[in-house]
C-alpha positions in Angstrom: -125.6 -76.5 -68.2 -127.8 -79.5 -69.3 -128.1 -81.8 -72.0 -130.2 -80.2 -75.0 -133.2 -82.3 -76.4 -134.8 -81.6 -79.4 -138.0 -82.8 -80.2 -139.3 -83.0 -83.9 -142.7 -84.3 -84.7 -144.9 -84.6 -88.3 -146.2 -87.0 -90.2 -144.5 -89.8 -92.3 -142.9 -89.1 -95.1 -142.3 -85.5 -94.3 -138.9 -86.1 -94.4 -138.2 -85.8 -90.1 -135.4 -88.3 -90.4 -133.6 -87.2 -93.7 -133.9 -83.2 -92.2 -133.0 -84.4 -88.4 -129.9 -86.8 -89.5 -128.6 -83.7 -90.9 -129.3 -81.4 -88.7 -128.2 -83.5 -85.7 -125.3 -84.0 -87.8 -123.9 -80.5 -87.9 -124.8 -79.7 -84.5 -122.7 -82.7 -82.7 -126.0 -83.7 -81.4 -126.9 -87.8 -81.4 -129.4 -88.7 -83.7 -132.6 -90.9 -82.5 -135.0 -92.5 -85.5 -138.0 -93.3 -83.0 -139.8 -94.1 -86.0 -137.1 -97.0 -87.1 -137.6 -98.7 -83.6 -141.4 -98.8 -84.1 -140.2 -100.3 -87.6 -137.9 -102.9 -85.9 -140.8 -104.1 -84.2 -143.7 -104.6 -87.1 -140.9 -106.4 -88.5 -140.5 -108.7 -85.6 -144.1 -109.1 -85.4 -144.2 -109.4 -89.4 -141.4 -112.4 -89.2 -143.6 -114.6 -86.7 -146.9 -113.8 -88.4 -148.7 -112.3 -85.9 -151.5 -109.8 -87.5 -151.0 -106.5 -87.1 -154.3 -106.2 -85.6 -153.6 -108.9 -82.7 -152.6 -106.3 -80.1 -152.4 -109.7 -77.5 -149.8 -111.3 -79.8 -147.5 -108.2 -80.5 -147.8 -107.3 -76.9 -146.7 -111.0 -75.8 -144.0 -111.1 -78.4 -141.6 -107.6 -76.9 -140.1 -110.1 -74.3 -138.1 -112.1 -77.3 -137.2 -108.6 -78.7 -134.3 -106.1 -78.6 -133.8 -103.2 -80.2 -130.3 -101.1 -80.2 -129.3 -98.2 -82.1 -125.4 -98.7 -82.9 -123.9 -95.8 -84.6 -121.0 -96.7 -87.4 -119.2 -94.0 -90.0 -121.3 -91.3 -88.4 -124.5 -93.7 -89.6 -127.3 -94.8 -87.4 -128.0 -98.6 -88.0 -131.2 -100.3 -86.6 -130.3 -103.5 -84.8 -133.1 -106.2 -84.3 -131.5 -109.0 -81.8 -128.1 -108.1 -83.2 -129.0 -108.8 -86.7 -128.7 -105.4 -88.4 -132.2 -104.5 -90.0 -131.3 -101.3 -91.3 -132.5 -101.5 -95.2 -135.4 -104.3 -94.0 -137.2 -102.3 -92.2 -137.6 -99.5 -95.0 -140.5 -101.5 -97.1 -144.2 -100.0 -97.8 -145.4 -103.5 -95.8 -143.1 -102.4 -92.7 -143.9 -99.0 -92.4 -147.6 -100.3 -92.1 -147.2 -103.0 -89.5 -145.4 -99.6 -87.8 -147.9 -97.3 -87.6 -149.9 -100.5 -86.0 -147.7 -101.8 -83.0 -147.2 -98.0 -82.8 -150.9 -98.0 -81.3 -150.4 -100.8 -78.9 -150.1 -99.3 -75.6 -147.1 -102.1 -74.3 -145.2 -101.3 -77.6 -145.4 -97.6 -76.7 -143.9 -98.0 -73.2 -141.5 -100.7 -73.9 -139.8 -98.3 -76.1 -140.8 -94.9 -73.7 -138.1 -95.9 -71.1 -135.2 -96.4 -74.0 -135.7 -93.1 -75.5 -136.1 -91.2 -72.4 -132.8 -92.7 -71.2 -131.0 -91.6 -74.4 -132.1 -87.9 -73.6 -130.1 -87.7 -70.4 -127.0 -89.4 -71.7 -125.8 -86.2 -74.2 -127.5 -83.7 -76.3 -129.7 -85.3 -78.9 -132.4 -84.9 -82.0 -135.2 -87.0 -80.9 -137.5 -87.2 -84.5 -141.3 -89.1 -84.6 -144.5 -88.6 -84.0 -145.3 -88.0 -80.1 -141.3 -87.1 -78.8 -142.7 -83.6 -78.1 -146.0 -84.2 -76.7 -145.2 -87.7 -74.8 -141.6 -88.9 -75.1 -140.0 -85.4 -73.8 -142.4 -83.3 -73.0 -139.5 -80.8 -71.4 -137.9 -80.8 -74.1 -135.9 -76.9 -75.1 -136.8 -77.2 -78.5 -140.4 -78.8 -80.3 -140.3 -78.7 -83.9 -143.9 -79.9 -86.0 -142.1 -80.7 -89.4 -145.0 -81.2 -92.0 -146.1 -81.0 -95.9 -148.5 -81.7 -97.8 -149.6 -85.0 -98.6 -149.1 -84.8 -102.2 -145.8 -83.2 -101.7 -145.2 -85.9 -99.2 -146.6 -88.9 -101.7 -144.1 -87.6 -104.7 -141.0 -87.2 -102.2 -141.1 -91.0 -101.2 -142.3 -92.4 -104.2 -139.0 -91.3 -105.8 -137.1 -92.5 -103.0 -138.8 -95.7 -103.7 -138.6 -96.0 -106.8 -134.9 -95.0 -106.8 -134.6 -98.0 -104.6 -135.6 -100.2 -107.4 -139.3 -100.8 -105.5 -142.5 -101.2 -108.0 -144.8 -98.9 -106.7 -147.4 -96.0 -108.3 -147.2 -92.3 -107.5 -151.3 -93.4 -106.4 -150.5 -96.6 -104.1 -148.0 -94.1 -102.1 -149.9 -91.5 -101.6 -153.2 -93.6 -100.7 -150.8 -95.3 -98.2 -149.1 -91.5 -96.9 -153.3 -90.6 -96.4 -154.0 -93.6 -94.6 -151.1 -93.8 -92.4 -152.0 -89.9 -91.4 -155.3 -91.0 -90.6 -154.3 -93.8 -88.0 -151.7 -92.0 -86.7 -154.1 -88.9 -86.0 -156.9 -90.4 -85.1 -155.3 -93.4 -82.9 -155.8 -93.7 -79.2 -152.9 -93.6 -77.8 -150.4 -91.0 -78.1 -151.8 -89.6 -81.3 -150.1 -87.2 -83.9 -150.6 -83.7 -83.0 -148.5 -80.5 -82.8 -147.3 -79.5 -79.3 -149.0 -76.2 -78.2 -145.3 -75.0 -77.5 -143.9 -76.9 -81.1 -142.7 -74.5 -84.2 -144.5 -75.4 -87.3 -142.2 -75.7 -90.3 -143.9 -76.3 -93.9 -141.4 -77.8 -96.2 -144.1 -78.1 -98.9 -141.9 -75.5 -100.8 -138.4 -76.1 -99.4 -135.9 -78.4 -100.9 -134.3 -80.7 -98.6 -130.9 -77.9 -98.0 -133.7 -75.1 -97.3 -135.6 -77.6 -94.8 -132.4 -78.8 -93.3 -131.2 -74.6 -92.5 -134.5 -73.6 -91.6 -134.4 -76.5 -88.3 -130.8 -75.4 -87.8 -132.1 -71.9 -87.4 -134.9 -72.6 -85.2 -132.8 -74.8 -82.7 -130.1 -71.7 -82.3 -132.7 -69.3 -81.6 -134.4 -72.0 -79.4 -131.2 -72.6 -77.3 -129.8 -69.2 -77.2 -133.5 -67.9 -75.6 -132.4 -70.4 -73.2 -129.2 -69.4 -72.2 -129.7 -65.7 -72.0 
């Protein structure tokens, strides 16, 4: 039998990476944050002041980048050049300068290549926003994890401000609206749901209830494909 792929999509702040950690977690699966490599990146571009509308300059920039995943106590840590990035990477500014190399067609393949090589190495929870219509398009098991943007806007403002950042319950979920429309709306590789994808609503879940309700549809998934 093969390795198992699993493929969850949605947009930010729908809590893919806190819901897929876990998941991946209890299933022996390897854990991939897409999203924290796209991350790694706008930082890199953000440390040498190069405009997150300069598509030339990110673009010319990946060949002085490297990005590694390194795994340590069961956590993933993002490493930029070897310097570890993990908490860096998790600011408001960040996630913006994300969801912009995200839509520069060399970012998108330097990184295509990486993940797709992961996926044949052992079974693994792929989580981000085009893994089950682009990345791995085969993949067993799609998942389209959403909420609602208000839902969405109160969950990460309290994980920022828990983290000490000064921010409004407004500001995040102007940001959480903005971010959906240039991730939907972007031309390549745009946020959608995969005609094959399970949609899963959290809106009304806790985080345990969201976490069970992924475990449950990647049995069923992978027991369909063994029978």
């Amino acid at each position: 039998m093969g390795y198992i792929s699993v493929a969850i999509d949605g947009p930010s702040g729908a809590g893919k990476s806190t819901v897929a950690r876990a998941a991946a977690a209890r299933l022996g699966y390897v854990y991939v944050d897409t999203g924290a490599m796209y991350r790694a990146i706008g930082l890199a571009v953000c440390r040498r002041g190069i405009s997150g509308e300069d598509a030339a300059g990110i673009a010319a920039a990946l060949p002085e980048i490297e990005i590694r995943l390194a795994y340590q106590d069961g956590a993933q840590r993002v490493l930029l050049n070897d310097e570890d990035v993990s908490d860096a990477i998790r600011t408001p500014e960040i996630a913006h300068y994300a969801s912009k190399v995200s839509a520069v067609p060399e970012v998108r393949q330097f990184l295509l290549d990486v993940q797709r090589d992961m996926a044949k190495k052992g079974n693994i929870l792929m989580d981000g926003r085009d893994i089950g219509t682009v990345i791995l398009p085969d993949a067993p098991v799609k998942i389209f994890l959403t909420a609602s943007a208000e839902t969405r806007a109160e969950r990460r403002y309290l994980e920022l401000a828990e983290k000490g950042q000064q921010v409004t319950r407004e500001s995040v979920l102007h940001d959480i609206v903005e971010r959906d429309r240039q991730d939907m709306t972007r031309a390549v590789a745009p946020l959608r749901q995969a005609e094959d994808a399970v949609l899963l609503d959290t809106s009304e879940m806790t985080l345990e209830e969201s976490i069970d309700a992924v475990l449950q549809i990647i049995r069923k998934k992978t027991e369909d494909q063994t029978k």
